[in-house]
C-alpha positions in Angstrom: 34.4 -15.9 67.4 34.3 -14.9 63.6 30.6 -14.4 63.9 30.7 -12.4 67.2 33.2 -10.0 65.9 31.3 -9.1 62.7 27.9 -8.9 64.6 30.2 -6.2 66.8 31.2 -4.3 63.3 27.9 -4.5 61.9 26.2 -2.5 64.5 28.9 0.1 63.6 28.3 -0.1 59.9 24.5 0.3 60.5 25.3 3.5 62.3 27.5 5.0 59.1 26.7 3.3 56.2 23.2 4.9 55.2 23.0 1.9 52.2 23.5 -0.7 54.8 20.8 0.7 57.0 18.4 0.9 54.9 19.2 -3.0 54.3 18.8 -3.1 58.0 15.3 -1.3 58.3 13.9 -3.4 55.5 15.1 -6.4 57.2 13.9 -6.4 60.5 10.6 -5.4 59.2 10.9 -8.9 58.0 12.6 -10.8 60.0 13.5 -8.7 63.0 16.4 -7.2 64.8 18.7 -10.5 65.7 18.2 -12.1 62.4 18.7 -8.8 60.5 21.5 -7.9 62.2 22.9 -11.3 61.3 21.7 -11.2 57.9 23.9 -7.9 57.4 27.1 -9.6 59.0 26.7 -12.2 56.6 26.6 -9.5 53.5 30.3 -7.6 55.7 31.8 -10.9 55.6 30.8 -11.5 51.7 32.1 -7.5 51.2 35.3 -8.3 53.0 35.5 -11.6 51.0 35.4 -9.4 47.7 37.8 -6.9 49.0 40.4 -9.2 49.3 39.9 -11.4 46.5 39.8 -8.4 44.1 42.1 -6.2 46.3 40.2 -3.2 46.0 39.1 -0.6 48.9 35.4 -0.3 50.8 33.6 2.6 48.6 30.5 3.4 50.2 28.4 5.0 48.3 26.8 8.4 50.0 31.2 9.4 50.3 31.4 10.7 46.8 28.6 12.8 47.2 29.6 14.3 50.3 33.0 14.7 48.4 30.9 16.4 45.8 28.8 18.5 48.0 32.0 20.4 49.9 33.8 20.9 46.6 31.1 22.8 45.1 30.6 24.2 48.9 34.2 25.7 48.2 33.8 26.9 44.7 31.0 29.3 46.0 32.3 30.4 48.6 35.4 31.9 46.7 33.4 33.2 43.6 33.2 36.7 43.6 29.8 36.9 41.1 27.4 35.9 44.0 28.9 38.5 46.5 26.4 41.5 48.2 27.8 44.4 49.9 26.5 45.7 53.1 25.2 48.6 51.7 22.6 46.3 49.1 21.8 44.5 52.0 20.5 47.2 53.7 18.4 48.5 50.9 17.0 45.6 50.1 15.6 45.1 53.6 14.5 49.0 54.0 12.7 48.0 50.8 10.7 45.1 52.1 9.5 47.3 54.8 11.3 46.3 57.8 12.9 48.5 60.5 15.3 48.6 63.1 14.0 48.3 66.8 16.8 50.1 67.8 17.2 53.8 67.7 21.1 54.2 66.8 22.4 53.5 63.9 24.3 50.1 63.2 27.8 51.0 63.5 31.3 48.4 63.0 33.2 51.2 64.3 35.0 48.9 67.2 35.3 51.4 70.5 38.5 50.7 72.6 
């Protein structure tokens, strides 16, 4: 039963965890898909073993970095330094030689 129910979780981790399906890939190149996918419940039931011995919390590694990546994300969205007015915009494009298709003027004068 033990080994059914981490075969069931470790098609889940493979889907998520980009370390453990890379571990995955390089197995069943191997070995193939059965064994592999056995081979990687056997390495969750050794993580959870760990967990609870040491009482510490699953840290996948590609979290941080996504942690990381949003922050900074964030920070330049609300700096002010990278900002471009409309107005820049629009000379910069008339400068590289490109031009409206349309006739009228752009407008973001909303008519009620």
């Amino acid at each position: 039963m033990l080994r059914y129910l981490l075969v069931i979780a470790t098609y889940t981790l493979k889907k998520y965890s980009k370390k453990m399906k890379n571990k995955y890939l390089s197995l069943v190149r191997r070995i193939g898909k059965n064994r592999a996918i056995v081979a990687i419940a056997r390495i969750l039931a050794e993580t959870i073993f760990t967990m609870l011995k040491k009482d510490v919390d699953f840290v996948d590694g590609i979290i941080p970095l996504t942690e990381k990546k949003v922050r900074k994300m964030i920070e330049r969205a609300n700096s002010v330094s990278g900002e471009i007015n409309i107005q820049e915009n629009i000379k910069l494009i008339s400068s590289k030689g490109f031009r409206s298709l349309s006739t009228k003027p752009f407008s973001w004068k909303i008519e009620e």
